[in-house]
ROZAMAR-411946 format. One record per residue (C-alpha): residue number from 0; residue in one letter; chain; x negated, y negated, z. Coordinates in Angstrom, 3 decimals, padded with zeros to 6 digits. Each point is the difference from the previous one (the first is absolute). Example, Ala and Ser with C-alpha at 12.3 -4.5 7.8 and 13.67 -1.06 7.14 Angstrom:
REM ROZAMAR-411946
atom resi: 0 resn: A chain: A xx: -012.300 yy: 004.500 zz: 007.800
atom resi: 1 resn: S chain: A xx: -001.370 yy: -003.440 zz: -000.660
END
This chain:
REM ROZAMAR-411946
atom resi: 0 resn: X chain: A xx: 021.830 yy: 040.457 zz: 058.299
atom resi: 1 resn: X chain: A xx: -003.019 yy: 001.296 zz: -002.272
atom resi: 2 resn: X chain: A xx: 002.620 yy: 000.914 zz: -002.935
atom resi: 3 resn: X chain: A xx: 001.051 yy: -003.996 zz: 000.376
atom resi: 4 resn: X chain: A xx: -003.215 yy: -001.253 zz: 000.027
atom resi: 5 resn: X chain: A xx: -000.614 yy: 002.292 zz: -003.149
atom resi: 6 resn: X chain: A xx: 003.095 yy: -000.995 zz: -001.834
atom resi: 7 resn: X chain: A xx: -001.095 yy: -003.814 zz: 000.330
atom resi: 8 resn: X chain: A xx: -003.136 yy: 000.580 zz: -001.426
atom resi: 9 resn: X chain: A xx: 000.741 yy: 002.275 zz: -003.213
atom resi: 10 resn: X chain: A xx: 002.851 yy: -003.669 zz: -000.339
atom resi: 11 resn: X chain: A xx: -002.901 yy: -002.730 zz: 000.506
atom resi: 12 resn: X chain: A xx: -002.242 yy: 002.242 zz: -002.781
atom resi: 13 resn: X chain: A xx: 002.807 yy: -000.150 zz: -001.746
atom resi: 14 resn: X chain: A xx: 001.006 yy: -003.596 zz: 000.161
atom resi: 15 resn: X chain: A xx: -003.276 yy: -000.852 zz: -000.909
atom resi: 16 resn: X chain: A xx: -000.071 yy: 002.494 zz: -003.246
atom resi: 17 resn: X chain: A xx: 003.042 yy: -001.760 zz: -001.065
atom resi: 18 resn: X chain: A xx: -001.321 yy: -004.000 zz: 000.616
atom resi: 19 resn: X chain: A xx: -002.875 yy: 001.017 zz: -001.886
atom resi: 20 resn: X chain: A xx: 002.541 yy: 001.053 zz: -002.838
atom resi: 21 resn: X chain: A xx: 001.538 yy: -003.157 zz: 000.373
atom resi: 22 resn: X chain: A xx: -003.472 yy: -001.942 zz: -000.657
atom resi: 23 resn: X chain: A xx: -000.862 yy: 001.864 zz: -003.016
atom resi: 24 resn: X chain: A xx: 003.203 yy: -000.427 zz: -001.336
atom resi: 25 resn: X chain: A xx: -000.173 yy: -003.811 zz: 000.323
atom resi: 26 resn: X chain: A xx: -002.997 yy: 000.298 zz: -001.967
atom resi: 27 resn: X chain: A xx: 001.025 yy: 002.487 zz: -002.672
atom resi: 28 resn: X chain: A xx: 003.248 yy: -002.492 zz: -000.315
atom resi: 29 resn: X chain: A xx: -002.416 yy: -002.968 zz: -000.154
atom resi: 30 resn: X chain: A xx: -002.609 yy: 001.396 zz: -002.423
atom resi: 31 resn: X chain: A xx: 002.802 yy: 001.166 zz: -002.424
atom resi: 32 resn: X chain: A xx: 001.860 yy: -003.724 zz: -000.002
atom resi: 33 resn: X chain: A xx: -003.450 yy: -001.286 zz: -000.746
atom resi: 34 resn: X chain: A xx: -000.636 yy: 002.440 zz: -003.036
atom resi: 35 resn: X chain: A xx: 003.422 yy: -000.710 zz: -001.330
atom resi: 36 resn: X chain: A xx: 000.282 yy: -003.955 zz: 000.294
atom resi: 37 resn: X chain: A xx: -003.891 yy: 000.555 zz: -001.695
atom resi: 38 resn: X chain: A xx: 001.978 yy: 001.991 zz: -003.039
atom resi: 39 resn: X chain: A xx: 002.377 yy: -002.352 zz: -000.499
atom resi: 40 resn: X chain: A xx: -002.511 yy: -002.997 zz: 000.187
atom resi: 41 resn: X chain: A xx: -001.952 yy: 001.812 zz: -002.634
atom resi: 42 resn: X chain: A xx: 002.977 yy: 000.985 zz: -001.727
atom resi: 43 resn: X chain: A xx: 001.045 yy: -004.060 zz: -000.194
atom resi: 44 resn: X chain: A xx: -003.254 yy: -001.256 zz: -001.736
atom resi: 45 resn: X chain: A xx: -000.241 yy: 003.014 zz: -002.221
atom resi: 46 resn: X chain: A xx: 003.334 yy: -001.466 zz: -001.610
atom resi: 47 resn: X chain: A xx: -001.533 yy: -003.659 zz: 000.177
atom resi: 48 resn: X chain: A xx: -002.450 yy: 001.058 zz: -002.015
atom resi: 49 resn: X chain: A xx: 001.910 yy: 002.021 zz: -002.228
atom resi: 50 resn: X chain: A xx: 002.747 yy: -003.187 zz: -000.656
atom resi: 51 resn: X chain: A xx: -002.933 yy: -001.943 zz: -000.790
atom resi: 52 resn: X chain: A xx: -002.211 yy: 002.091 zz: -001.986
atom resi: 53 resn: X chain: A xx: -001.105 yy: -002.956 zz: -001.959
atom resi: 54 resn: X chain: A xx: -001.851 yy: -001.399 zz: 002.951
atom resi: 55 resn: X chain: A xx: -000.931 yy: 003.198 zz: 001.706
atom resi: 56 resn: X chain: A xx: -003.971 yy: -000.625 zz: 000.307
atom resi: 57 resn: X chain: A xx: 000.951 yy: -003.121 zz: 002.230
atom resi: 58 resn: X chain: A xx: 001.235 yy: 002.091 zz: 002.412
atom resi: 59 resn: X chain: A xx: -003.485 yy: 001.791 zz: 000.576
atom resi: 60 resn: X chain: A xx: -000.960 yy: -000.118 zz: 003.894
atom resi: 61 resn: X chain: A xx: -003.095 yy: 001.354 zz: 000.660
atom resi: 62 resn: X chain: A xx: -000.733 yy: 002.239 zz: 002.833
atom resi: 63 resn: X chain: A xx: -002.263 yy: -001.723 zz: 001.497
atom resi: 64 resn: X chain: A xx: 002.338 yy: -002.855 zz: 000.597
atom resi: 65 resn: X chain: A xx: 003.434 yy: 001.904 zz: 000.615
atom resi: 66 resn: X chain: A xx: 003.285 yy: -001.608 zz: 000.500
atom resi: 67 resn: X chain: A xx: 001.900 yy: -000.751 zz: 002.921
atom resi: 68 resn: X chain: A xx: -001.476 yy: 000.255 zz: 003.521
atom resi: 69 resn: X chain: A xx: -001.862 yy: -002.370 zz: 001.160
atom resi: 70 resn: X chain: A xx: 000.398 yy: -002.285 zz: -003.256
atom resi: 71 resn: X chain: A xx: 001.777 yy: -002.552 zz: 000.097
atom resi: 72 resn: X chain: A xx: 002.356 yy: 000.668 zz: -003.323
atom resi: 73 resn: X chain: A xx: 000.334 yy: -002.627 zz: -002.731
atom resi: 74 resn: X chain: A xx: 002.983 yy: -002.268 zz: -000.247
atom resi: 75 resn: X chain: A xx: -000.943 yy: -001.664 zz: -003.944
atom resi: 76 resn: X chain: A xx: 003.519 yy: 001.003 zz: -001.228
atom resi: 77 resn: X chain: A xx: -001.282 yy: -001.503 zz: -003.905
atom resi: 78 resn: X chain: A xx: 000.023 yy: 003.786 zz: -002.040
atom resi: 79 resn: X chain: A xx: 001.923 yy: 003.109 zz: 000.213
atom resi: 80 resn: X chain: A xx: -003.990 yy: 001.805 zz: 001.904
atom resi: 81 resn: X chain: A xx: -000.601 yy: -002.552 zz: 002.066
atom resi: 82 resn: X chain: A xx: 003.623 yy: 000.692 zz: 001.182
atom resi: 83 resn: X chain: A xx: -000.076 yy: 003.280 zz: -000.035
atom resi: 84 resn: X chain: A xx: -003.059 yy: 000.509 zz: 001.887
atom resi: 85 resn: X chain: A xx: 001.496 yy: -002.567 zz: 002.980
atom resi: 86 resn: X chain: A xx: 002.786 yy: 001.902 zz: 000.307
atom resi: 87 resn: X chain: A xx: -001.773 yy: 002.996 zz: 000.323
atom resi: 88 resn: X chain: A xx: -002.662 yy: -000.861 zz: 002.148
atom resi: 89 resn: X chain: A xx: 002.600 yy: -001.697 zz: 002.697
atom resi: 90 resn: X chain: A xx: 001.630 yy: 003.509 zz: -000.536
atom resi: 91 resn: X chain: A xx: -003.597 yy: 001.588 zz: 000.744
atom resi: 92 resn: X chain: A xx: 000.175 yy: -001.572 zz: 003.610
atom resi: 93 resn: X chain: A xx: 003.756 yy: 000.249 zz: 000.460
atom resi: 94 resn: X chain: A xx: 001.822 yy: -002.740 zz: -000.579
atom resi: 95 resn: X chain: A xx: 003.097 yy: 001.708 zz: -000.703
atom resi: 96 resn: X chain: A xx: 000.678 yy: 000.507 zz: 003.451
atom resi: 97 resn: X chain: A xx: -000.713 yy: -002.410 zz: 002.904
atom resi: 98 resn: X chain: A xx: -000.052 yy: 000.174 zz: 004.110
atom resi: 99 resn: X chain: A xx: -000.326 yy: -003.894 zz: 001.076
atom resi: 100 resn: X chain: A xx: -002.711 yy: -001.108 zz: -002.398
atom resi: 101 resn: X chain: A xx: -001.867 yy: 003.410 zz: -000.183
atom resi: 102 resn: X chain: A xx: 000.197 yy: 001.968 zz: -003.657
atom resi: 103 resn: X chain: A xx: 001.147 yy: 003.298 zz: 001.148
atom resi: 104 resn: X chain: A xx: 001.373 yy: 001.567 zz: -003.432
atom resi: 105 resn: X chain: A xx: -002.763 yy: 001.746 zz: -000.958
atom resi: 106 resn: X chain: A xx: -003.162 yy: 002.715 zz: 000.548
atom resi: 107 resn: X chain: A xx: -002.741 yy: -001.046 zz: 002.502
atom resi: 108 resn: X chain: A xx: -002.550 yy: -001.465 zz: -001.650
atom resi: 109 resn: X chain: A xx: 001.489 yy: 000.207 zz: -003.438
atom resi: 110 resn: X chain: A xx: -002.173 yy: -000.600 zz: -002.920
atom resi: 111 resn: X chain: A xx: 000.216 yy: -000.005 zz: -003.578
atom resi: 112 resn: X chain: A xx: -001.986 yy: 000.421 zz: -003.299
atom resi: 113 resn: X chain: A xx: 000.654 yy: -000.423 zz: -003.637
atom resi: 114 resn: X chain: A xx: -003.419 yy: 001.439 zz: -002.049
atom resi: 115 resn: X chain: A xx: -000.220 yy: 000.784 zz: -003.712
atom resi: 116 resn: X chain: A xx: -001.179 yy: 003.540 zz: -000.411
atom resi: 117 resn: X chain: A xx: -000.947 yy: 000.202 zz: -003.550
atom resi: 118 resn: X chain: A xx: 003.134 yy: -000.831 zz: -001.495
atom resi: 119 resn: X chain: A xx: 002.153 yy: 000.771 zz: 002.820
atom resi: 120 resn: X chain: A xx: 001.148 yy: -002.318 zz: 002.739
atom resi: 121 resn: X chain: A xx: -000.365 yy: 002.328 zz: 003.380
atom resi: 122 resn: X chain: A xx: 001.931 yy: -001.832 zz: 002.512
atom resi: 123 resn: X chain: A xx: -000.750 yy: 000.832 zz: 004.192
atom resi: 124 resn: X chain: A xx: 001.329 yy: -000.405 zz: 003.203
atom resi: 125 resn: X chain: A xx: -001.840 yy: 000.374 zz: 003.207
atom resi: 126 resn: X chain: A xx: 001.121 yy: -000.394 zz: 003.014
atom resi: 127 resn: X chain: A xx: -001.339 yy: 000.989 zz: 003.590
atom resi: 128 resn: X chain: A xx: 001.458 yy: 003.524 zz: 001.526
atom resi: 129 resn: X chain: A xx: 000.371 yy: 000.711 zz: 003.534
atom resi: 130 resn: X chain: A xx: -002.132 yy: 003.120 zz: 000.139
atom resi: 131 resn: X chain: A xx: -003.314 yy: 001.475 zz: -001.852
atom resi: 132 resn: X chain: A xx: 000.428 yy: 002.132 zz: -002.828
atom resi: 133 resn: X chain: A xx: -002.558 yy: 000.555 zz: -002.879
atom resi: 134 resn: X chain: A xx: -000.502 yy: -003.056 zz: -001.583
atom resi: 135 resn: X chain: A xx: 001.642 yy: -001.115 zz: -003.681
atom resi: 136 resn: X chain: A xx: -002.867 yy: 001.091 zz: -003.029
atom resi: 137 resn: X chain: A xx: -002.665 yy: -002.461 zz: -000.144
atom resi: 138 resn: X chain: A xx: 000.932 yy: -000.540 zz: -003.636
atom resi: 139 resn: X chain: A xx: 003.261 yy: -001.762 zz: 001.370
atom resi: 140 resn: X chain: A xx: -002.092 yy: -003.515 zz: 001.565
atom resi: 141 resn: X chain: A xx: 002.201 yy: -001.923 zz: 001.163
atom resi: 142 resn: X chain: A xx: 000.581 yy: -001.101 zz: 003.612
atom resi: 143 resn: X chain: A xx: -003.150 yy: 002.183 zz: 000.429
atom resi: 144 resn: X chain: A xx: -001.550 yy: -000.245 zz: 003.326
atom resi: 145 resn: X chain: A xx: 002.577 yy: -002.848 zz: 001.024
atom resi: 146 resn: X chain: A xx: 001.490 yy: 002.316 zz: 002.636
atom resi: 147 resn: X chain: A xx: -002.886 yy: 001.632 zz: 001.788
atom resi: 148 resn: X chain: A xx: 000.321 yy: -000.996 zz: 004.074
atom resi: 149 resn: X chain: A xx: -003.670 yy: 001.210 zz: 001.431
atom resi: 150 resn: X chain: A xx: 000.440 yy: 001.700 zz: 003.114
atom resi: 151 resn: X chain: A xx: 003.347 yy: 001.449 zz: -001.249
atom resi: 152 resn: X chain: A xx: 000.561 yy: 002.890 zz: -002.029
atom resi: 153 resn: X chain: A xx: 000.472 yy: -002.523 zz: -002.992
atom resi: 154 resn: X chain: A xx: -003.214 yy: 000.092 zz: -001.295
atom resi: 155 resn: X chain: A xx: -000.898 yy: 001.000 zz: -003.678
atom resi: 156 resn: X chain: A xx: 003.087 yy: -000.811 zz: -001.729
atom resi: 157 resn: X chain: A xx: 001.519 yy: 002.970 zz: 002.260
atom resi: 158 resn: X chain: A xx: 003.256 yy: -002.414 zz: 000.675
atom resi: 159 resn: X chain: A xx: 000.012 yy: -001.501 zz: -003.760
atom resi: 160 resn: X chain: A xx: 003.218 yy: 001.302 zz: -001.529
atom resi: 161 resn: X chain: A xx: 000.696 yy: -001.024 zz: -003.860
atom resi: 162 resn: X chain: A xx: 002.627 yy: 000.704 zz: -002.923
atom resi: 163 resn: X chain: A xx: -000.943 yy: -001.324 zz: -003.407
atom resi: 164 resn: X chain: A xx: 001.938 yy: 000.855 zz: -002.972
atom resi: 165 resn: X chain: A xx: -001.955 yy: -000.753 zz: -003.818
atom resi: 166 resn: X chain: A xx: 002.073 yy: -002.150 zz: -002.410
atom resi: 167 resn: X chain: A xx: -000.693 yy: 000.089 zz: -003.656
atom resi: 168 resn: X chain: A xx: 000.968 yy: -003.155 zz: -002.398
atom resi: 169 resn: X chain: A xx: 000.436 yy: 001.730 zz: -003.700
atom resi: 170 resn: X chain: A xx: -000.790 yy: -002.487 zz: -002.930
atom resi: 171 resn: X chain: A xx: 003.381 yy: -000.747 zz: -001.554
END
């Protein structure tokens, strides 16, 4: 009777090893969709900018005013930025992909930020992860502080995750 009792123990430690294996693979699986819809997003308006290198200082967003969530994204259609930018902001907050009326084809909380670094266009994503790491160089502003829950272990940018990617325009 003791060696049963024994037995079902060592399988409910067990069981519960392997559900918590389960959870933090969710979240591995979660925070590495996040990181690469980010990628591509950044990836999209790197090209945007590239195609229309004439206009490329119109597409400065500063970090301070990022992108995406909780804007509410342009709709002028008139130029080629103005365009552009829509697109990219309804992209931000995941328009691609839709349950009911809900945007759910993107990173939680995405963000994103076009600045001019001397001559250099440094283009960033930010989105929200789902656990505290260290947080993205201070250097890198945008969709700083925008994700800090007090009371959580999202404080201090801990949660911020980022990608940026620098674009340079040569003079033709």
């Amino acid at each position: 009777m003791v060696e049963i009792l024994v037995t079902m123990v060592i399988i409910a430690f067990g069981l519960l090893g392997m559900a918590g294996l389960q959870v933090r693979m969710q979240t591995s699986e979660l925070e590495s969709y996040q990181r690469s819809q980010a990628l591509l997003l950044l990836n999209d308006m790197a090209n945007r900018i590239a195609v229309n290198r004439n206009n490329a200082s119109s597409y400065v967003i500063a970090a301070t005013s990022p992108t995406g969530t909780p804007v509410t994204c342009p709709t002028t259609t008139s130029t080629t930025v103005q365009r552009d930018l829509g697109e990219w902001c309804q992209a931000l907050q995941g328009a691609a992909e839709t349950s009911g009326t809900s945007k759910v084809g993107a990173m939680i909380g995405g963000r994103g930020c076009v600045e001019l670094v001397g001559s250099d266009y440094m283009i960033t994503v930010a989105w929200q992860g789902m656990t505290p790491i260290s947080a993205p160089p201070t250097s890198v502003a945008c969709g700083a502080n925008a994700y800090d829950s007090p009371g959580t272990p999202c404080i201090n940018d801990l949660c911020r995750r980022v990608v940026t990617t620098l674009v340079r325009i040569a003079t033709l």
